[in-house]
C-alpha positions in Angstrom: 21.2 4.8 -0.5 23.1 7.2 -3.2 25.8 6.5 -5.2 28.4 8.7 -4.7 30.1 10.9 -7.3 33.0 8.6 -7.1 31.1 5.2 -6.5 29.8 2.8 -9.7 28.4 -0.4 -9.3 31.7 -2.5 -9.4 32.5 -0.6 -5.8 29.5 -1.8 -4.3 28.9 -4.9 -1.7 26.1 -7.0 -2.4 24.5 -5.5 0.4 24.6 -2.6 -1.1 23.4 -3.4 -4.3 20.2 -5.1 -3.3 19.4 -2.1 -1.4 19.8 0.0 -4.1 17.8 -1.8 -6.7 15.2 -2.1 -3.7 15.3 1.0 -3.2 14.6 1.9 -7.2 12.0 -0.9 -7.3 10.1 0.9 -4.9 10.5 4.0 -6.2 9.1 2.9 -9.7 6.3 1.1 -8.1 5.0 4.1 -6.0 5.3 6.3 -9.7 3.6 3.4 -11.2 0.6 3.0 -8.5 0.7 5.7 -6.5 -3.2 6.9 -5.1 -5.1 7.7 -7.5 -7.5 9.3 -5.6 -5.0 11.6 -4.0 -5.4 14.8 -3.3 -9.6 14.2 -4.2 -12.3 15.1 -1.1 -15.1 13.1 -0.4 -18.5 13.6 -0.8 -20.1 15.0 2.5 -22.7 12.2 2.3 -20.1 9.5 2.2 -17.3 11.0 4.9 -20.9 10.9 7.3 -20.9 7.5 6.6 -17.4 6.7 7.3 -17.3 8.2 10.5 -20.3 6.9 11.4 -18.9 3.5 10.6 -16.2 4.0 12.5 -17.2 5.9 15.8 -20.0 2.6 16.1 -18.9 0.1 19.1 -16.7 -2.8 16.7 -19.0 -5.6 18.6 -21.7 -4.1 16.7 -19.7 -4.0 13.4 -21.1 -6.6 10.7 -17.9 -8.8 9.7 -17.1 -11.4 7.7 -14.7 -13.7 7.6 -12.2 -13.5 4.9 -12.2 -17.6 4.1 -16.0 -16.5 3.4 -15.3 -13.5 1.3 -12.9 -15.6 -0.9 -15.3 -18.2 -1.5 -17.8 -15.5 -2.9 -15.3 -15.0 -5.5 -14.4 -18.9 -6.2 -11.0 -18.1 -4.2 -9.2 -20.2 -1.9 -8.2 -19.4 0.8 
């Protein structure tokens, strides 16, 4: 949502308002932690990888639970 030329923050619903400063907030927080690996290429060695991961039948996939993953790191979960 923009303001327009005429508009200030008095004119503006509540509505309105929260959608704006939502729409700022998220703004900030894509400058803030945007992808830092934008824009980079991966090694050839580790793209094989990935696609070999991901072209292999999911039943034979290793998983693990997240509960268990979490407890690794003294998390609850």
């Amino acid at each position: 949502m923009a303001l327009g030329a005429m508009a200030t923050f008095k004119d503006l619903s509540i509505e309105e308002l929260r959608a704006l400063i939502a729409d700022v907030v998220e703004e900030k927080l894509r400058e803030l932690v945007g992808d830092p690996d934008a824009g980079l290429e991966l090694r050839p060695e580790v793209r094989e990888r990935l696609l070999k991961t991901l072209n292999r039948p999911r039943e034979s996939r290793r998983t693990v639970p997240a509960s268990e993953v979490a407890s690794q790191f003294g998390a609850d979960w």
